[in-house]
MITI-260688 format. One line per field, with one value per residue (C-alpha): z, x, y; residue number from 1. Coordinates in Angstrom, 1 decimal. Layout:
up: Z,...
east: X,...
north: Y,...
nr: NUM,...
! end
This chain:
up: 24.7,27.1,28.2,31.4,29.4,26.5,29.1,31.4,28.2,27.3,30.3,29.7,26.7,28.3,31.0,28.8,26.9,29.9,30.9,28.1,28.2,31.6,30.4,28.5,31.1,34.0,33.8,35.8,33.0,30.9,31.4,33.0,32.2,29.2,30.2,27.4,27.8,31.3,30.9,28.2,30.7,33.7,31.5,30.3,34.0,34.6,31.6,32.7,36.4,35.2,32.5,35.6,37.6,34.7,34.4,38.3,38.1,35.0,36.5,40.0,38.0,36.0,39.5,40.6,37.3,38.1,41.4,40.7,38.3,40.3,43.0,40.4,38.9,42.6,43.5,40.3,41.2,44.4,43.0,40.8,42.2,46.0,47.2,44.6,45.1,48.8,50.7,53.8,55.9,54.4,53.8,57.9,58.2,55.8,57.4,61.4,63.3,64.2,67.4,67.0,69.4,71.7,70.9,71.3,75.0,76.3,75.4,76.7,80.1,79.3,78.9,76.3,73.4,72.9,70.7,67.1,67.2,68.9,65.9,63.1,64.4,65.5,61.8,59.7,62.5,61.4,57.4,57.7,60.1,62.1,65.8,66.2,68.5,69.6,67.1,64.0,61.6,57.9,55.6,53.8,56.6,55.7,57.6,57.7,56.4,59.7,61.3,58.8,59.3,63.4,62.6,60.4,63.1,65.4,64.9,64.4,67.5,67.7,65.8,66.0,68.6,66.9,70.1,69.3,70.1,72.6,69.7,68.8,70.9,70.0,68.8,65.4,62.6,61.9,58.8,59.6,61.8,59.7,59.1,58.2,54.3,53.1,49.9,47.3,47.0,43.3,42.7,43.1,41.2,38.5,37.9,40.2,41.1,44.8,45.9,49.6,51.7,51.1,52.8,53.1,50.1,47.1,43.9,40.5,37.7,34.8,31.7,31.1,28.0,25.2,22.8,19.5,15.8,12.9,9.3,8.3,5.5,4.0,6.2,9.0,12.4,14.2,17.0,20.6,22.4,25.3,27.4,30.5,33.9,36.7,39.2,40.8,44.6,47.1,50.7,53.5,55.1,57.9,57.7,60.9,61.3,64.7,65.7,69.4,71.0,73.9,76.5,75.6,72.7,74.4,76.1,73.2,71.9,68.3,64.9,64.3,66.4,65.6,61.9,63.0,64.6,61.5,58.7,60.0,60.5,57.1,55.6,57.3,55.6,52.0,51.8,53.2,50.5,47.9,48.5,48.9,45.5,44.3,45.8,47.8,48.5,47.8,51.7,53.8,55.4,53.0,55.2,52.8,49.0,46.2,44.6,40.5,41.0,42.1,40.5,38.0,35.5,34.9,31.7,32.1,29.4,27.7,29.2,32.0,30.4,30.8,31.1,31.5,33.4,36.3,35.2,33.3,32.6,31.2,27.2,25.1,23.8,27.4,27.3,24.1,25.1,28.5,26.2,23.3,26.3,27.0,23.1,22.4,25.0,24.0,26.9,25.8,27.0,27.8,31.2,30.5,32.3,33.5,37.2,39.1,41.6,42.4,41.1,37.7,37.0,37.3,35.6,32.4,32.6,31.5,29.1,25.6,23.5,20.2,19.2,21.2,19.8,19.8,22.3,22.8,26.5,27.6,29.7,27.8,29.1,30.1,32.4,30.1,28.3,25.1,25.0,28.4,31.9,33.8,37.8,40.7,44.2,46.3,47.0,44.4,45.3,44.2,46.5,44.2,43.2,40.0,40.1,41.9,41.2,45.2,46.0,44.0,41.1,40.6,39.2,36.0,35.8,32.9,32.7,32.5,36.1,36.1,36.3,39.3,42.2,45.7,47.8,51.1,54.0,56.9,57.9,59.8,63.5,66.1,69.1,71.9,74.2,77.3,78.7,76.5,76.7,80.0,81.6,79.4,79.8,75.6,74.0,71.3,68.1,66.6,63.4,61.6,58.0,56.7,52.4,49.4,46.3,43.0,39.0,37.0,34.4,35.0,31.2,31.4,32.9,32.5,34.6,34.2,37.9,36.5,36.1,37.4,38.1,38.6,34.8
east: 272.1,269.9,270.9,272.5,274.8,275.6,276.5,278.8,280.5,280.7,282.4,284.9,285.9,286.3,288.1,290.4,291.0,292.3,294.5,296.0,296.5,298.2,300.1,302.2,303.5,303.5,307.2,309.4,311.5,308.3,308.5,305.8,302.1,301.2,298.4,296.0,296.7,295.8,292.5,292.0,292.4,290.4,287.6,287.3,287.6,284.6,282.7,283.2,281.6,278.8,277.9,278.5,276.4,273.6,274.3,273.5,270.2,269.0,269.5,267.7,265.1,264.9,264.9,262.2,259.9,260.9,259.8,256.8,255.5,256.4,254.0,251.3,251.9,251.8,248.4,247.0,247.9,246.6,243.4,243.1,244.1,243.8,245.0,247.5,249.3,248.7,251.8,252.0,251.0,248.0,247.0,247.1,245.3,242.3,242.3,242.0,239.6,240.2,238.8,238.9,237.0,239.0,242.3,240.0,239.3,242.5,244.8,241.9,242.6,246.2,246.7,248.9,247.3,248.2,247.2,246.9,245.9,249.5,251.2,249.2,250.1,253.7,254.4,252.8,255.1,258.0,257.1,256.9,259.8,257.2,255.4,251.8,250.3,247.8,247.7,247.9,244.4,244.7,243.0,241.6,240.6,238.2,235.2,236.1,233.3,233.3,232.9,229.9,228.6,228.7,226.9,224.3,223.6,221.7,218.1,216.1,213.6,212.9,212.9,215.4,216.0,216.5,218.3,222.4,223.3,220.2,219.0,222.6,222.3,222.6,219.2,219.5,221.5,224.1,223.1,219.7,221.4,220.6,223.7,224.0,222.9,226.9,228.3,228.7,232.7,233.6,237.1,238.9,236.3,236.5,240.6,242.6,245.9,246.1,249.6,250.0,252.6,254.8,257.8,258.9,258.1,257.3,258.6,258.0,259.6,257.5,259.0,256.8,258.7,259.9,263.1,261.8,262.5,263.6,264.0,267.7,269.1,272.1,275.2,273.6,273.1,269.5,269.2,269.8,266.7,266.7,263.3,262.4,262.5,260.2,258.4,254.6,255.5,253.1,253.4,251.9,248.7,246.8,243.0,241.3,238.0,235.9,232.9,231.5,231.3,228.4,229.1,225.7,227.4,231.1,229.0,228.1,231.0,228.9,230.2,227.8,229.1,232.8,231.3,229.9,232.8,235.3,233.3,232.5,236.1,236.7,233.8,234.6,238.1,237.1,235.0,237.1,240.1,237.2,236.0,239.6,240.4,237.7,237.4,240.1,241.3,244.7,245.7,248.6,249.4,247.9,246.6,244.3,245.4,244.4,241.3,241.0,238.7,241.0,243.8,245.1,246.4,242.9,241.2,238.1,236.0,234.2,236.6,235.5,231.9,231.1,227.5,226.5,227.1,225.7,225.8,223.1,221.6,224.1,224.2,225.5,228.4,229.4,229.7,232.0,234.2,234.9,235.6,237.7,239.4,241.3,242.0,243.5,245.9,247.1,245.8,243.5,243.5,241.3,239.2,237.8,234.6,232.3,231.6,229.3,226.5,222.8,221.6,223.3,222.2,218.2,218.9,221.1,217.9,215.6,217.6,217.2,220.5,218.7,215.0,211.9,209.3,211.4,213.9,217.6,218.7,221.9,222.0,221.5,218.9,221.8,223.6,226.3,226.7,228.8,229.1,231.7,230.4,229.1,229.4,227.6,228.8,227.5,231.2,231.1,229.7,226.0,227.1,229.1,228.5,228.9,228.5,224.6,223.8,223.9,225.0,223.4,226.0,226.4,230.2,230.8,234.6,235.5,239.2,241.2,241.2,244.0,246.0,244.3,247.5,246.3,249.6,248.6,251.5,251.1,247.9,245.2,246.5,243.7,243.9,241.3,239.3,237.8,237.3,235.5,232.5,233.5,230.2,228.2,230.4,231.1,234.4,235.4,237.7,240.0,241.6,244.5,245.6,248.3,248.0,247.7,246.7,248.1,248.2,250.2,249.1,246.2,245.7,243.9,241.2,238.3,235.9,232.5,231.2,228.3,226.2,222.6,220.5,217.4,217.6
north: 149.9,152.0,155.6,154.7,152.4,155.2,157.5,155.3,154.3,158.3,158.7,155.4,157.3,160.7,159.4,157.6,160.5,162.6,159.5,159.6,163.7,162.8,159.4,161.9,164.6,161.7,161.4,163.1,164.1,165.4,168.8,170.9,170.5,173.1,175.0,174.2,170.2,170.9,172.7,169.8,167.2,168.9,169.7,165.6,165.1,166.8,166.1,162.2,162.5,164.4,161.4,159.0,161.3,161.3,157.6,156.9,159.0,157.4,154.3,155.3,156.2,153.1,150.8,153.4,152.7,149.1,148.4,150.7,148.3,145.0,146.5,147.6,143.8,142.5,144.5,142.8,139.6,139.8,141.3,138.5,135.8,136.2,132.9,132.3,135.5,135.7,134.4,132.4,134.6,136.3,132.8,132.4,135.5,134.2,131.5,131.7,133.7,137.2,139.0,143.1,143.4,140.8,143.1,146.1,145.2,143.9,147.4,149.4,147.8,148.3,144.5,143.4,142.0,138.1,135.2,135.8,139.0,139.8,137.4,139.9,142.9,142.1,140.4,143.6,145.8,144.0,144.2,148.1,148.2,150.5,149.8,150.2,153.0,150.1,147.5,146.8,145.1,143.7,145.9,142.7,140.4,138.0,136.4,132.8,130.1,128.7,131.9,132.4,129.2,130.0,133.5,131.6,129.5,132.1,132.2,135.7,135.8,139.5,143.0,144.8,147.7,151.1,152.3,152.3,148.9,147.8,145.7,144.0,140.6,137.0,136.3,138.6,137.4,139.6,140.2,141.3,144.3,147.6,149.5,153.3,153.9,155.0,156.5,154.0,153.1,152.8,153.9,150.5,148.9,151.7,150.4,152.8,151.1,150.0,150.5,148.5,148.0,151.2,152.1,155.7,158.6,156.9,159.1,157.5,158.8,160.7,162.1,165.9,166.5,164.6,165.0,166.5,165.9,168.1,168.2,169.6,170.0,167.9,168.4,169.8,169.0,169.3,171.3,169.8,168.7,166.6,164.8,166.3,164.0,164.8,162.6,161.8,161.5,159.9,161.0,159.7,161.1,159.9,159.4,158.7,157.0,156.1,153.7,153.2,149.5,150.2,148.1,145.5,145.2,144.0,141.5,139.3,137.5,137.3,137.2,140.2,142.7,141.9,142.6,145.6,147.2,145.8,147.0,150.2,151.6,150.1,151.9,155.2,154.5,153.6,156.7,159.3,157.7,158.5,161.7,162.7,161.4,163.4,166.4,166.9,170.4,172.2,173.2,174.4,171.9,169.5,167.1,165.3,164.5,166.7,165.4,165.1,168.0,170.5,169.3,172.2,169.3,167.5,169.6,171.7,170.7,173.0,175.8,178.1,178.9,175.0,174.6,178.5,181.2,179.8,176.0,174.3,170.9,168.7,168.4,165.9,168.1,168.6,164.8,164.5,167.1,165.2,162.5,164.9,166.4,162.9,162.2,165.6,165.3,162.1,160.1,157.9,154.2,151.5,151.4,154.7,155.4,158.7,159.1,161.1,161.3,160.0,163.3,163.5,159.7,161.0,164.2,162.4,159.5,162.2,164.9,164.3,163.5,164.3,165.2,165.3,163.3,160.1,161.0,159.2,160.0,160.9,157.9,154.5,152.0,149.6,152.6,154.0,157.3,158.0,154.9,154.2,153.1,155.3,154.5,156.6,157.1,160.2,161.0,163.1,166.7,168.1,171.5,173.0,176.5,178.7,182.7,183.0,179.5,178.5,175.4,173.1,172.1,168.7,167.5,165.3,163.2,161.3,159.5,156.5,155.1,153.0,156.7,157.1,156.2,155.1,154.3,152.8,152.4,149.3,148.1,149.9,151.1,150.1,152.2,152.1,154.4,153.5,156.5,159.3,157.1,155.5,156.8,154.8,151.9,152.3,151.2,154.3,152.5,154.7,153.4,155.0,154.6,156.2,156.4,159.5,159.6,161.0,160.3,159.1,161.8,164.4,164.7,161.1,163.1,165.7,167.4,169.2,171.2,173.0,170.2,171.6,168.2,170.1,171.9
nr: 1,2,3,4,5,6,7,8,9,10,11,12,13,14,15,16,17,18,19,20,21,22,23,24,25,26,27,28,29,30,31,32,33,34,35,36,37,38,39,40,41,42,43,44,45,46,47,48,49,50,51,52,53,54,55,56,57,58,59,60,61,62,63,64,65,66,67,68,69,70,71,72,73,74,75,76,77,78,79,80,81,82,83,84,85,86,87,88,89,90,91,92,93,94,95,96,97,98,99,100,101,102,103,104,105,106,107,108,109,110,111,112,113,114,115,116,117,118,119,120,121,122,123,124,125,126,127,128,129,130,131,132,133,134,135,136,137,138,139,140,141,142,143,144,145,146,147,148,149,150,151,152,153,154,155,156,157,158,159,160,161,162,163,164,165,166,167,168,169,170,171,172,173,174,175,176,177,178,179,180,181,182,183,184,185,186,187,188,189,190,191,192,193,194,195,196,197,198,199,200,201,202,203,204,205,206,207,208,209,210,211,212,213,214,215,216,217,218,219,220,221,222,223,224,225,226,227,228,229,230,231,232,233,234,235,236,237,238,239,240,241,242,243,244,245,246,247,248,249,250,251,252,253,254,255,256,257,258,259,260,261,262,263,264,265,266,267,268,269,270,271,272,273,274,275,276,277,278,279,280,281,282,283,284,285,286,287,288,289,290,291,292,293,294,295,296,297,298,299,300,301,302,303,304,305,306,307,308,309,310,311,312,313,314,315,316,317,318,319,320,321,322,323,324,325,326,327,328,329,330,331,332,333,334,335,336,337,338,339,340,341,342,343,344,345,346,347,348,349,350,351,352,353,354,355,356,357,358,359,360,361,362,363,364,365,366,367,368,369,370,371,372,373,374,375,376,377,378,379,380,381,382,383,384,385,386,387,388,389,390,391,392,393,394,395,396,397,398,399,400,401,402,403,404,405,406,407,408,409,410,411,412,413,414,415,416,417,418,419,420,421,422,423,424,425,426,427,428,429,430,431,432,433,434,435,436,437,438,439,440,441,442,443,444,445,446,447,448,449,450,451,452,453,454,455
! end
């Protein structure tokens, strides 16, 4: 029997007990309620609607933990098996050819969007019970083969143009078009749960203290201790990303541009979402989520001293206690991995684990270090500062990334500007994605932010 069941059947009993308190002065000719039978039967009363009360929030909680884990199960799926889990309708979407940049052009003359473009964003507007501000693009839509075949097609006839879309016309291949060197995105690939399609706040339930256990002695009772209940919420918060269309570039229908202009916002997206997971700040308003950086939960290792008084290069014992940090709180699991920046990779290639003659580095030949992946993305900071180091600390994470929460709500809102950049004849894109990001538990991770790459 669960808890919600043990208390609603507390209750049954309670309830019966007062019924039976009041079967026995019902009766006109009873006599009047004594005053102790009274407060007896008032107080079951009572006790019985707070065990149904407990009862209906044990089970909210339950559905909560339920349908948290249906969509965690659902975002596997999907990653796993696209097509198989996909329904219907992102099969459609995979399927036909998309035009942002089609959509892009008709609301910026104030034209209502049409074709399947309209059918997208009128379907996902109707799944989040939500209009668009302009309209509304899948976070995952694919390049179709054919529309890769079509963008194959076109022949390479002349070097590029470094000038902002002069040199984007139908005689490069798309995929000879340099784009912008970005930040490496790792945090999906590192495990952290993808949560899509959420409707309102999302509050999952998280015990933060258990019952305990006691030895007694023979005929008596242990003390009363009950678990604690409390919940990781996720709350929508907007991340806003822009590219610019130049008008050259609206007059080539090609494949290129349209991937251009789609991966570009979706780039912008992906690293804002990491460097927010990160190193996120604590704010009023909080407008961005709290990265694992400043999160007050996720352990210091090696305590405030860290590295040194000022940092210092990293050391193999700062590397176990990241690891020793997750293991004494209980919160080790599999998937864990370190992650830093370009900086600390060079630096950990190069510092000695043991000796000097025969030297074992602090980052293995094949990448890793303590034995766990290590994965790099420039999202996390080398401007830190410690004391009168200046900014040139370097941060260190290790953890289980499949705590790691990333709640996303609707699809990416698409609105368009034809007039900051009207002069020019350019097209501004403006896309709008409303997500946060949380743990499950901050003990699954540790963090070093004294790590001085140039030590």
């Amino acid at each position: 029997m669960n808890r919600a069941a043990e208390l609603r059947a507390a209750a049954k009993r309670l309830r019966a007990e007062a019924d039976s308190i009041y079967e026995k002065y019902k009766a006109p000719d009873a006599g009047e309620f004594p005053a102790d039978e009274l407060r007896s039967y008032d107080e079951k009363v009572a006790a019985a609607a707070e065990k149904i009360a407990e009862a209906e929030a044990w089970e909210k909680r339950e559905k909560d933990r339920n349908d948290f884990d249906a969509r965690v199960r659902k975002a596997e799926e999907r990653a796993a098996n696209p097509n198989d889990a996909a329904d219907d309708f992102e099969k459609e979407v995979a399927r036909r050819p998309y035009s942002l940049i089609r959509a892009a052009m008709q609301f910026a003359k104030r034209q209502e969007i049409d074709g399947w473009e309209k059918e997208v964003s009128d379907e996902y507007a109707k799944r989040f019970n939500r209009p668009a501000q302009g309209f509304y693009l899948p976070l995952n839509l694919p390049f179709t083969e054919a529309e890769r075949r079509a963008a194959g097609d076109i022949e390479t006839r002349a070097d590029l143009d470094t000038t902002a879309g002069a040199g984007a016309i139908a005689t490069i291949k798309p995929d000879s078009l340099i784009e912008l060197l970005r930040n490496r995105t790792v945090l999906g690939r590192m495990g952290a749960r993808m949560l899509p399609d959420l409707v309102g706040i999302m509050s999952l339930p998280k015990q933060t203290a258990a019952a305990t256990a006691s030895w007694v002695a023979q005929g008596s009772a242990p003390g009363a201790t009950a678990l604690t209940i409390g919940t990781v919420d996720l709350t929508p918060k907007t991340v806003a990303a822009r590219t610019l269309i130049t008008r050259r570039m609206q007059l080539q229908p090609t494949l290129g541009i349209e991937m251009i202009a789609r991966e570009d916002l979706i780039s912008q997206i992906g690293i804002a979402v990491d460097t927010a997971a990160i190193n996120g700040t604590v704010a009023d308003p909080q407008l961005s989520p709290i990265g694992l950086l400043n999160r007050s939960g996720v352990s210091l290792a090696l305590g405030a001293g860290g590295l040194g008084a000022t940092g210092g290069a990293l050391t193999w014992a700062g590397l176990v206690a990241l690891e020793s940090a997750i293991y004494t709180a209980n919160a080790d699991a599999p998937g864990m991995a370190y992650l830093t920046n370009a900086k600390v990779r060079g630096h950990a290639k190069q510092k000695a684990k043991i000796g000097s003659t025969f030297p074992s580095w602090l980052m293995e030949a094949d990448g890793t270090m303590n034995g766990y992946p290590t994965f790099i993305s420039n999202c996390v900071p080398s401007n830190l500062e410690k004391s009168t180091s200046g900014t040139i600390l370097s941060a260190l994470l290790f953890g289980v990334w499949s705590e790691l929460l990333i709640g996303m709500w609707s699809a990416v809102d698409i609105l368009s500007d034809p007039y900051t950049s009207g002069g020019s004849g350019g097209l501004n894109l403006y896309a709008l994605q409303d997500l946060d990001v949380n743990t499950r538990h901050d003990e699954s991770f540790a963090k070093l932010v004294d790590v001085n790459a140039a030590a």
